[in-house]
N, C-alpha and C positions, 0 to 999 in steps of 0.2 A: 770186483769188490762191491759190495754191497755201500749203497751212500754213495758211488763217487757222484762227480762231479758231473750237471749236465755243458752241453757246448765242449766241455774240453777233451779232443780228440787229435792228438799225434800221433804219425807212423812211427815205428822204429826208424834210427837214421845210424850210420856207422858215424863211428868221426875218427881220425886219423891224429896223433897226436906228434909231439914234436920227435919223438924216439921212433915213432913209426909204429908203435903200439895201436892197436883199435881197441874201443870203446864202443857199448851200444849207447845210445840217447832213449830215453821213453820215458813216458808218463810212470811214477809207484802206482799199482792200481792192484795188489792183492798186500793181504794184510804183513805178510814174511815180507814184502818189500819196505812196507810202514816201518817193522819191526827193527828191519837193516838199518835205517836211514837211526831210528832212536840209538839203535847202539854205536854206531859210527859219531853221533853226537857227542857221547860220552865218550869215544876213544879221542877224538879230536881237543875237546876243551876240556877233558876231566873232570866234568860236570857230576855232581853226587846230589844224592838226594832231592827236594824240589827244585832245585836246578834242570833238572834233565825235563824236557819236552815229551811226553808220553805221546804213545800211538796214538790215542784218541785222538791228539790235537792236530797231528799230521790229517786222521781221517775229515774232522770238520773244517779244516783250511782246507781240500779238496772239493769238500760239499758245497761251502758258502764261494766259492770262486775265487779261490788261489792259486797254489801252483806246489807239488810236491814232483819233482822231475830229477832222474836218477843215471845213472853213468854206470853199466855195470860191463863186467869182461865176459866177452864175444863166449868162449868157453867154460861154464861152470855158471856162469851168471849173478857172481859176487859183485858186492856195491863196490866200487872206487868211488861214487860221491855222488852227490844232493844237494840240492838248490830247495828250499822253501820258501815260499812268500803266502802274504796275508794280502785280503781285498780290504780298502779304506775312498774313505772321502773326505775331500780335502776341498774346504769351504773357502770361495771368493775372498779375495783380497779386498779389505777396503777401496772403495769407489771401482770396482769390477762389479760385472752384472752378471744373468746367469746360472743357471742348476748349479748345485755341489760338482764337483769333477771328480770321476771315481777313477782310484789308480791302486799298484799293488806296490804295500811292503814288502820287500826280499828281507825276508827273516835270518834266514840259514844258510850258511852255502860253505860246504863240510868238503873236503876232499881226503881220500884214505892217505895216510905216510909214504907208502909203496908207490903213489901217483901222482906226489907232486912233483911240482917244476918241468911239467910236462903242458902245461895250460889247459889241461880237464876243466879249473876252474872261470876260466871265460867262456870254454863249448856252452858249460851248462845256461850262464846267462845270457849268450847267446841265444842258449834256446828257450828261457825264458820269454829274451824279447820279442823274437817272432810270434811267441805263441800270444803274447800280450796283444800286440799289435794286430793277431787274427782277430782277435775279438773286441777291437778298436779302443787299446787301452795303451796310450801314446808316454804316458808317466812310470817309474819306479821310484821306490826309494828303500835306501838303507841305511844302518847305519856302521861304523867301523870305528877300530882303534888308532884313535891319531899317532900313535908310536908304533904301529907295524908297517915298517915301510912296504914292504911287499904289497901288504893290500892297497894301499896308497896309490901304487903305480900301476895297478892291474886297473880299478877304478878309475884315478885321474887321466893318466897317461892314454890308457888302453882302451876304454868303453866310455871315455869322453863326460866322466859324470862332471858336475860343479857343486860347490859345498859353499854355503852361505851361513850355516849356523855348527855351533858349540853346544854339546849337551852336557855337561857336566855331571857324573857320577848317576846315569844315565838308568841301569840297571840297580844300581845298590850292592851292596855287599854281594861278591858272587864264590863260587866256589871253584871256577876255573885254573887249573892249572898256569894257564896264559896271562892272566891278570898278576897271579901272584900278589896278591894283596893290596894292587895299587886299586884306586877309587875309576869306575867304570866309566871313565869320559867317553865319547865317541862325537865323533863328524858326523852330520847328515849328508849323505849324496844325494843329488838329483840326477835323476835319467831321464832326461827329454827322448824318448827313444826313438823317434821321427825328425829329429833337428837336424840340421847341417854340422852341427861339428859330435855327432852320435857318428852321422854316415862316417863324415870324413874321420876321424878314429879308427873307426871298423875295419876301415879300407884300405889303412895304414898311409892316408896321404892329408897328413893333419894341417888342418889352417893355421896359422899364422898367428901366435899368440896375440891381444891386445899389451900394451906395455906396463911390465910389472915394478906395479908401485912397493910391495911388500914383499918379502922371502920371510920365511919360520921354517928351523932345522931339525932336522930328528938327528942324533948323533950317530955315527956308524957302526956303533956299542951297545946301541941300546939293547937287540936284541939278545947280547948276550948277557949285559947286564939283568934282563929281567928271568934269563934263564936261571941266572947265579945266584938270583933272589937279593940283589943290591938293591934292593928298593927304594933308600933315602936318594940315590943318583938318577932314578927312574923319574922318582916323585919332581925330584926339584925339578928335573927336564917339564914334566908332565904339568904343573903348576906353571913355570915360566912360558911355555907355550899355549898354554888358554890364556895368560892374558893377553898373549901376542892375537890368539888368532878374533877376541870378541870386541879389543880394538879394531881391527881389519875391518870385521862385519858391521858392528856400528858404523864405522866409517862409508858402508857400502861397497867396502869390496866380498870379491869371492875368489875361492880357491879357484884358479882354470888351470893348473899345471903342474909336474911332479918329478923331479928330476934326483940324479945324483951329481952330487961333486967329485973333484980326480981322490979327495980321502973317503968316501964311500959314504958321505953323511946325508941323508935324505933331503932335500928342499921342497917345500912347499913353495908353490907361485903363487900370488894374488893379485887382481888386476880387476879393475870395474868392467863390472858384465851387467847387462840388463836384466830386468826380472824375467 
């Protein structure tokens, strides 16, 4: 493809999923891949109009040293899903010393309907982070919907991220189907992607939480509630948990854990973690 990206160079890899299904792993790197990933976009969040992320921007996230990385089936070579991220720099903390530290936003990360709950979307950031990491980029970040437990546990649980900040209505009005007219909060994650408790996640042989001063619930309704378009029971949850969670963070803690309870209600952990 014309423009890609110099330095970023991955083999195709199989990956095997949890049905036993393959997938290939690779770089998007002709434009009908660019294309796939935009409309898988739109079939995912129902995104219309300036909503939707056009080809172009996939091709200069490529360029400028991001990450457009794609999942397609072994036969016919249709997209099952896509990981996009953006390069940033992320300026010293007061009394830190020191260059800016350059790290990647994971923007996007789509899986087809046909392929979830299969864990497609951990291979991908998976393969994200290696390839980060080839090119000595030790940080991620992204950001998610504190009411989708699912992604919660994929993040917290699974690839070991921590969440120290609240965005509040983050996006603005959007046109998503999944939002359904609630106000665009999200969580920031952190991906140490060289840390010890990234490995120990990975490896499925997780350390030993520090002790949790705070729990905040997602109910075990919600998802259907937001399906249902019960919005006023969405919001109130949505509103009562940012203030739970900006008390937390003032306070100095951070998310480090993501569990359910025996009624299926999501829990959030929060426990003082270092910077």
């Amino acid at each position: 493809m014309a423009g890609a990206a110099a330095g970023i160079g991955m083999d195709v890899r199989e990956a095997k999923l949890r049905s036993g299904r393959q997938v290939e792993l690779r770089i998007c790197d002709t434009f009908g891949e660019l294309d796939a990933c935009v409309r898988l976009q739109g079939e995912v969040w129902g995104y219309e109009g300036k909503d939707i992320i056009p080809r172009r921007a996939f091709v200069v996230a490529r360029h400028v040293g991001g990450q457009v990385m794609g999942a397609f089936e072994p036969q016919g070579g249709k997209l099952a899903g896509f990981a996009m991220a953006l390069p940033g720099v992320k300026k010293r903390e007061a009394g830190q010393t020191g260059a800016p530290r350059a790290y990647l936003h994971s923007h996007m990360l789509a899986v087809d309907p046909a392929w979830r709950n299969e864990g497609l979307g951990q291979k991908l950031k998976l393969m994200q982070r290696e390839e980060a990491l080839g090119r000595g980029i030790d940080r991620m970040e992204w950001t998610f919907d504190p009411l989708e437990g699912k992604n919660a546990y994929l993040n917290i649980h699974k690839l070991g991220v921590v969440v120290r900040r609240y965005l509040p209505d983050f996006y603005g009005v959007s046109s998503s189907r999944l939002q359904n007219g609630l106000p665009t909060d999200r969580l920031l994650a952190e991906w140490n992607l060289d840390s010890d408790r990234v490995a120990s996640r990975l490896a499925g042989d997780s350390q030993p939480l520090p002790p949790i001063k705070e729990r905040i619930m997602i109910p075990a309704e919600m998802t259907a509630w937001k399906a249902a378009g019960e919005v006023v029971r969405a919001r109130e949850v949505q509103q009562n948990n940012h203030r739970q969670f900006e008390r937390a963070f003032t306070a100095g803690l951070a998310v480090v854990g993501f569990c359910r309870d025996e009624q299926g209600n999501g829990i959030y952990e929060l426990a003082e973690w270092p910077a």
